[in-house]
C-alpha positions as CSV (number, residue, x, y, z in Angstrom):
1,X,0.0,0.0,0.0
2,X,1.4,3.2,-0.7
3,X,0.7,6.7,0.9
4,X,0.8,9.8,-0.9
5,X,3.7,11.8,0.4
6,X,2.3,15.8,1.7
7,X,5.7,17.4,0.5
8,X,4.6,20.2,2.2
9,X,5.7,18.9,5.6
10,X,8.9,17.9,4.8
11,X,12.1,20.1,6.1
12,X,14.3,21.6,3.4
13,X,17.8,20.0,3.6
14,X,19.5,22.9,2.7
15,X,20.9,24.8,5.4
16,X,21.6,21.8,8.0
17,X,24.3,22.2,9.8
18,X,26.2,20.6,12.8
19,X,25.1,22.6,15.5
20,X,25.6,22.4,19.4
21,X,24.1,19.8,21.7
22,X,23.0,22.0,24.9
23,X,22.8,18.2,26.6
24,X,26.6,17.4,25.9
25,X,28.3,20.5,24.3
26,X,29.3,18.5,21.5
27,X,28.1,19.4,17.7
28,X,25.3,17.3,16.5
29,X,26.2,15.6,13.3
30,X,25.0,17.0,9.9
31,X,21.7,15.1,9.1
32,X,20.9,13.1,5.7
33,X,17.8,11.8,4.4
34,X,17.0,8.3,4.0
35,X,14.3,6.1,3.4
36,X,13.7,3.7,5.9
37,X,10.9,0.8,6.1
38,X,9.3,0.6,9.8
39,X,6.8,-1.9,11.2
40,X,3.2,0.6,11.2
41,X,2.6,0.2,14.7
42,X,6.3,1.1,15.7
43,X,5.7,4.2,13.6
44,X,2.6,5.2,15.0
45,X,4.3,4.7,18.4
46,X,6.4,7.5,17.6
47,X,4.3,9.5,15.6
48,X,2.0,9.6,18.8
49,X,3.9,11.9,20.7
50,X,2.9,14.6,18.2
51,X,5.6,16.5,16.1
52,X,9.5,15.4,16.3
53,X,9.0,11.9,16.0
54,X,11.8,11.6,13.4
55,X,14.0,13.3,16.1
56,X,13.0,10.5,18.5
57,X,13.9,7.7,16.6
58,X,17.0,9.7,15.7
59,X,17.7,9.9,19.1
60,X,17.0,6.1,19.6
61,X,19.1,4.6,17.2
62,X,22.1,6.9,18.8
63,X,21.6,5.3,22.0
64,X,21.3,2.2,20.5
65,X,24.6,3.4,18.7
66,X,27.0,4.6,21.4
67,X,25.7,1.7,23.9
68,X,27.2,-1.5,21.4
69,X,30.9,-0.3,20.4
70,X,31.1,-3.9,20.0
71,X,30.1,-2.9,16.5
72,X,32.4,-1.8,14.1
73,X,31.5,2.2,12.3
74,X,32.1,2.5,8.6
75,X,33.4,5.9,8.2
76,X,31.0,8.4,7.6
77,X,31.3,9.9,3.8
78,X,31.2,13.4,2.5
79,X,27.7,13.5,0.2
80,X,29.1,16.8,-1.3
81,X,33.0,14.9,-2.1
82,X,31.3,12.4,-4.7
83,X,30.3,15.2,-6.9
């Protein structure tokens, strides 16, 4: 099933910079769209918190992250260096 897309709720890209964390003091890594697949009910989990959901899962898949070092990093790569 597909869902039409309201474009007019998506943030511009352009712009997004690293920025300071207030919680840490460190600069908050430049963000990238992607297109993930997510179960519908995990979704609506997040979505019903209201507004910022995409921030939340951000935010859960850094924890999820920085808590198994076990697992190796691929470096992260410069979109704008493949031009």
């Amino acid at each position: 099933m597909h869902t039409q897309i309201d474009s007019n709720r998506i943030e511009p890209a352009t712009g997004v910079r690293a920025r300071s964390n207030s919680r840490h003091g460190q600069a908050t890594p430049v963000k990238q769209i992607v297109t993930i697949r997510l179960d519908t009910d995990m979704l609506a989990w997040f979505k019903a918190e209201g507004p910022g959901y995409q921030t939340r899962i951000n935010q859960v898949l850094r924890e999820y992250m920085e808590n198994n070092p076990r697992i190796a990093t691929a470096p992260v790569q410069d979109p704008s260096a493949s031009a």
